[in-house]
C-alpha positions in Angstrom: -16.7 -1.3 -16.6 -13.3 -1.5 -18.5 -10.2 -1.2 -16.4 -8.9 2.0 -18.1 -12.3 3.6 -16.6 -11.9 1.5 -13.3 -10.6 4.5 -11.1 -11.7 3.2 -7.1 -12.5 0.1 -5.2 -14.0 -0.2 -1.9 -12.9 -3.5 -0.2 -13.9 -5.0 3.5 -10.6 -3.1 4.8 -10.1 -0.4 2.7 -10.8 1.8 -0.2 -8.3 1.5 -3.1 -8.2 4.4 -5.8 -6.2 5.3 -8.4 -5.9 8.8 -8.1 -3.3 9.6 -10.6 -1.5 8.1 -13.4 1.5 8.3 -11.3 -0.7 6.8 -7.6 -2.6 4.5 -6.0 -3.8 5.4 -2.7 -5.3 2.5 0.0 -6.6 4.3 2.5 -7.3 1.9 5.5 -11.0 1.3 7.3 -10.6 2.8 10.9 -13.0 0.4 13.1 -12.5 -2.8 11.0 -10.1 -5.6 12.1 -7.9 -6.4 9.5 -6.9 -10.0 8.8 -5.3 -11.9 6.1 -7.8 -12.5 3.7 -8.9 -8.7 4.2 -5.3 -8.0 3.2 -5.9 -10.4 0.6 -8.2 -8.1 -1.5 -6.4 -5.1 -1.0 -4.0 -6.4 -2.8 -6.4 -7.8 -5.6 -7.9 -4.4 -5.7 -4.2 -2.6 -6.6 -3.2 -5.0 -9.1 -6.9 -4.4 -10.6 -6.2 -0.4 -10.9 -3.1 -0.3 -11.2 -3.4 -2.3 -14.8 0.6 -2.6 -15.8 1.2 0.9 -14.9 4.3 2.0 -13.3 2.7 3.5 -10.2 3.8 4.5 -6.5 1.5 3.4 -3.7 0.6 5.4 -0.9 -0.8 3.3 2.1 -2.9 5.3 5.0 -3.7 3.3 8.6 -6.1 4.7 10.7 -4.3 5.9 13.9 -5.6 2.7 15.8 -5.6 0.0 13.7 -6.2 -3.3 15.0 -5.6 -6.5 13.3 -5.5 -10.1 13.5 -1.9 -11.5 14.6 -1.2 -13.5 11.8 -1.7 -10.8 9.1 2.4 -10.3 10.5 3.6 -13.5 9.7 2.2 -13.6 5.5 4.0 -11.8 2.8 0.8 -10.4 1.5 2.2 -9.6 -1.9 3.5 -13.2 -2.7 0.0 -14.6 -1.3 -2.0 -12.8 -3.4 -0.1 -12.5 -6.8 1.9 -9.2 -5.7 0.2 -5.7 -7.2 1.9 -5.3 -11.3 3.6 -2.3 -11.6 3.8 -1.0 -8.3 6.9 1.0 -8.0 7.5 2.9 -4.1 5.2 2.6 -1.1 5.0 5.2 1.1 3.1 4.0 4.3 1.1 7.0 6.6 1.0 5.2 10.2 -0.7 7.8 12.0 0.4 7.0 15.0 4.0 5.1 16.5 2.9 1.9 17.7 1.6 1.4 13.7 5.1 2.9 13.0 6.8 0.1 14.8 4.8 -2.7 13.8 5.0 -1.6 9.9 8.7 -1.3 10.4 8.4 -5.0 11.9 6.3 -6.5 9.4 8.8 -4.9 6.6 11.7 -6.1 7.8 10.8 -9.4 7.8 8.8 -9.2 4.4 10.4 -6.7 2.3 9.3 -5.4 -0.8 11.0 -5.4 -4.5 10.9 -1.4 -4.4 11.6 0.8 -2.1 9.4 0.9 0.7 9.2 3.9 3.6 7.2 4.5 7.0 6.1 7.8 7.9 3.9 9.0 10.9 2.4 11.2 9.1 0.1 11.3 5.6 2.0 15.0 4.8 5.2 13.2 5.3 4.9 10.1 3.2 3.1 12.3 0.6 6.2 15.1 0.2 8.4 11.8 0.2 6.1 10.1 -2.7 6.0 14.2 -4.5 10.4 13.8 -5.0 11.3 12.2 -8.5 13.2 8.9 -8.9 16.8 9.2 -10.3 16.7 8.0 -13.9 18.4 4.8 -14.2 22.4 5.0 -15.7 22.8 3.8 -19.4 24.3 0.8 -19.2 
């Protein structure tokens, strides 16, 4: 399959899919215990679909997501090659305690592009639906 056909991928942690021109969404396993390496080929999978497009991600946790400790102390996306043109990530906690640890692990591993936590999917999604300011003519 080529990669302009290449449209989802189900990892150990999550299934990745491209469901847009415009958006990749990850929507995290509930019931799976995410660790580094599982982290590892989520971000394989984005940089697979997302194929030098300028795209915005949209991440979804389950509302109890457990995972491995040390998952907080890895930038994922220099690890693993970081995900091409991935442009804003919008991240759906579900619930605060994810809130809080996202906001943690962000802070001390922040992204190139703008990055935001929501609680909720509807939240992150109307956030992901406004348009970018075009960039001034220098």
């Amino acid at each position: 399959m080529s990669k302009e056909q290449l449209r989802m991928i189900e990892t150990g942690s999550a299934t990745v899919e491209l469901v847009s021109d415009v958006l990749v969404e990850v929507r995290f396993k509930p019931d799976v215990k995410l660790d580094v390496e599982g982290l590892g080929a989520i971000v394989a999978a984005k940089r697979d679909l997302i194929a030098d497009r300028d795209v915005d991600v949209l991440a979804i946790l389950p509302p109890e997501l457990d995972f491995e400790l040390n998952v907080l102390n890895v930038d994922h996306q220099t690890l693993n090659g970081g995900c091409g043109g991935a442009k804003r990530l919008a991240l759906a906690a579900q619930s605060s305690f994810n809130q809080r640890i996202s906001d943690i692990y962000y802070r001390y591993h922040p992204r190139t592009h703008t990055t935001r936590i929501f609680l909720t999917e509807e939240d992150a999604r109307k956030w992901l639906a406004t348009k970018l300011p075009e960039p001034s003519a220098s």
